[in-house]
N, C-alpha and C positions, 0 to 999 in steps of 0.2 A: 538661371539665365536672366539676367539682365534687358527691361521693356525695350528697349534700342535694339536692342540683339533679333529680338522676335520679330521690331519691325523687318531692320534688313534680312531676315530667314525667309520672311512671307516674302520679301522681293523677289529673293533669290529661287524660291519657289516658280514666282509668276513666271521668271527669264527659265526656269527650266520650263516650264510647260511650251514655253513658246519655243524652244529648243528641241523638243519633242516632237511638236507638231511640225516644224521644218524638214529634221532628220525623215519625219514621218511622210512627208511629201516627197523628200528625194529619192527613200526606199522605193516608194511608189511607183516612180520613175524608173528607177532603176529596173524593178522587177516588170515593165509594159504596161503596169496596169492605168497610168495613166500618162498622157504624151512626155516622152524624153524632154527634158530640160524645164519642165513647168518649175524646177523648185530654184531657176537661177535669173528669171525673166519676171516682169511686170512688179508685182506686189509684191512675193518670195523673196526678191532679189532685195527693197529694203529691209522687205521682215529679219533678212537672216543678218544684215549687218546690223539692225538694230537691235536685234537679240545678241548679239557678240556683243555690241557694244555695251548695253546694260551689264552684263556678267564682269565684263573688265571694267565698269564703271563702280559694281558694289564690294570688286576686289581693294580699289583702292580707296572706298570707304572701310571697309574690315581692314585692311591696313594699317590707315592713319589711327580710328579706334584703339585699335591692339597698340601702339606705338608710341598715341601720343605725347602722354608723361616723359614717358622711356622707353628707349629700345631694351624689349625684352628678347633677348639675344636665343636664348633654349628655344624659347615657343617659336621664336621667326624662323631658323634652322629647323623645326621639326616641322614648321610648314612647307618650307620652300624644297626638302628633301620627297617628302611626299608630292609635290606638284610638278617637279624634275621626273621622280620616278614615274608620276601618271604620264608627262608629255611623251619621255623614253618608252614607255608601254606602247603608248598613240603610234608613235613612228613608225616603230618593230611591226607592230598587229596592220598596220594599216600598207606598210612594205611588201609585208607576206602578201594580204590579200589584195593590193592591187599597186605595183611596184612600178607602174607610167604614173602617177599620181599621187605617191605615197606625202603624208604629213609632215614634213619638218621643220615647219616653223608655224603653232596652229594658237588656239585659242592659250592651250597651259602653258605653253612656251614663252608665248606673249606674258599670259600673268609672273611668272616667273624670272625673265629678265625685267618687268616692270616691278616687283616687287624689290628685286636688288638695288635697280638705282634708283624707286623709290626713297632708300635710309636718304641719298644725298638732297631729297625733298622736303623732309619732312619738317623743317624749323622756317619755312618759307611763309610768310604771310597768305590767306587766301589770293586776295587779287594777284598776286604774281604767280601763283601756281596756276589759274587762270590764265593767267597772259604766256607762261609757256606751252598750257597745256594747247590755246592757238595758234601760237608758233608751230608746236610740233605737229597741230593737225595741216596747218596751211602750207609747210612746208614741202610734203613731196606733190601737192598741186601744180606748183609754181617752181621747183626744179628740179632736175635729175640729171643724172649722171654715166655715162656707161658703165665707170671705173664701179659701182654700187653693184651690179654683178656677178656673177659666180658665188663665191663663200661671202660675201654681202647683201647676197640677196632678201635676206631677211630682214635688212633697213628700210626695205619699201623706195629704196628714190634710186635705182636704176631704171625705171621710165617702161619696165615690162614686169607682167602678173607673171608667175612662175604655172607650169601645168603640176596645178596641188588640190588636193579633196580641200583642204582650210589651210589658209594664211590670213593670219593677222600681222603686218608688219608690223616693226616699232617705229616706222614712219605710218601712218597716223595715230599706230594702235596704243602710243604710250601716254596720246592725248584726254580720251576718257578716265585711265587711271590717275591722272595727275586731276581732272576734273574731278572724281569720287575723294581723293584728298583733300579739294579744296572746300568741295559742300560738306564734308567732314569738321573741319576743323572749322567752316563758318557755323556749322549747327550746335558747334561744343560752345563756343565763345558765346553764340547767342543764348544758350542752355535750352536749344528748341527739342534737344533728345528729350529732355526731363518731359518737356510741354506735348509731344508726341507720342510719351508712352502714354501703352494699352492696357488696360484692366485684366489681371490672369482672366483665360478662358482656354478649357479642355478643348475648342473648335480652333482655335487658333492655333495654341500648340502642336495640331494637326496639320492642321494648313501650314505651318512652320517646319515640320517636320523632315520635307523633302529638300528646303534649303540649309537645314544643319550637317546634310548629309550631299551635299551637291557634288563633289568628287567622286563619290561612288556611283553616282547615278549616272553621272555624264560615262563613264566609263564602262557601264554594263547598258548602260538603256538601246545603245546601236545592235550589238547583236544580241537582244532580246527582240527588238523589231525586226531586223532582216532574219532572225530565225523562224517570227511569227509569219510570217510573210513569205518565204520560201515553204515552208510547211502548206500556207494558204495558197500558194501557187503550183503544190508537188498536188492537191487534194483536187484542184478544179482538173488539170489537167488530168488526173485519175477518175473523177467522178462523169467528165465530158470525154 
């Protein structure tokens, strides 16, 4: 693995941890153990956009990465298959178990249709990937639509949040990926990957470890916590 790679792994690390500790406050809530809603109010409320955002932000730095030279057409398809099938898993599991709220247009979904149109970004100079990627964050601020609604609702600019566990629109959501594109491709030009790698180290590769593997994690970590968690709440009320 390539010193750039490790960098973005440890990031991709940090945003799971902090994606952990969110899920881990909603659980919390959910099961009474502490007051309904803490993980959607005050501080929570940035932390979990700013964790979304990060994750879609070092997607489309792994992107541009993987891409630059050329599109490697095999590896993009065996990613974007695997990140479809994860979102269709999300939907499904998240339907069954709670079908007023279920997922369909979430965090994978987001990287997924960002990744497709994506290809049509990627010979873009930075600043201009910049200047759309604030377009398309400014854009559902400043207007909306009715007509964006029903099977649009996933563009973010009909002017109403949907009742969903996670939505990332692609109104604002396809603005950080066009940003992780742009410092991507600024960091190649300047050759600041070369001047930012890190010296092998067995502690890093560890700490690197959870971000090589961040699709499996995001996809078992939830009901490994509300499993730990309903267990810890079947034992208190047994034990009291």
């Amino acid at each position: 693995m390539s010193q750039r790679l490790i960098l973005i792994d440890l990031a991709r690390s940090l945003a799971l941890l902090c994606m952990v500790i969110f899920h881990f406050t909603w659980d919390l809530g959910m099961f009474g153990l502490i007051p309904p809603g803490t993980a959607f109010t005050g501080f929570f409320w940035y932390f979990a956009r700013l964790t979304a955002g990060s994750f879609i932000f070092l997607a489309g730095i792994g992107f541009y990465i993987s891409h630059a030279s050329a599109i490697r057409w095999p590896a993009f398809f065996r990613r974007l298959v695997k990140i479809v099938a994860a979102a269709a898993l999300v939907s499904v599991a998240s339907y069954v178990a709670m079908p007023e709220a279920w997922i369909f247009y979430g965090i994978l979904h987001s990287i997924a249709v960002s990744s497709i149109l994506g290809l049509f970004f990627l010979r873009l100079p930075a600043v201009v990937l910049l200047a759309i990627a604030a377009l398309v964050f400014a854009l559902p601020w400043y207007w909306s639509h009715p007509a964006s609604g029903g099977v649009l609702v996933w563009t973010g600019l009909s002017g109403q949040v949907p009742v969903t566990a996670d939505f990332e629109p692609f109104f604002p959501w396809f603005a950080p990926f066009l940003a992780g594109m742009a410092m991507a491709r600024m960091f190649g030009d300047l050759n600041l990957w070369q001047r930012l790698s890190l010296p092998p180290s067995r502690i890093l590769n560890r700490l690197a470890w959870p971000g090589r593997h961040s699709l499996a994690i995001y996809l078992i970590h939830q009901p490994l916590l509300i499993g730990a968690l309903a267990s810890l709440v079947w034992l208190i009320s047994v034990v009291s």
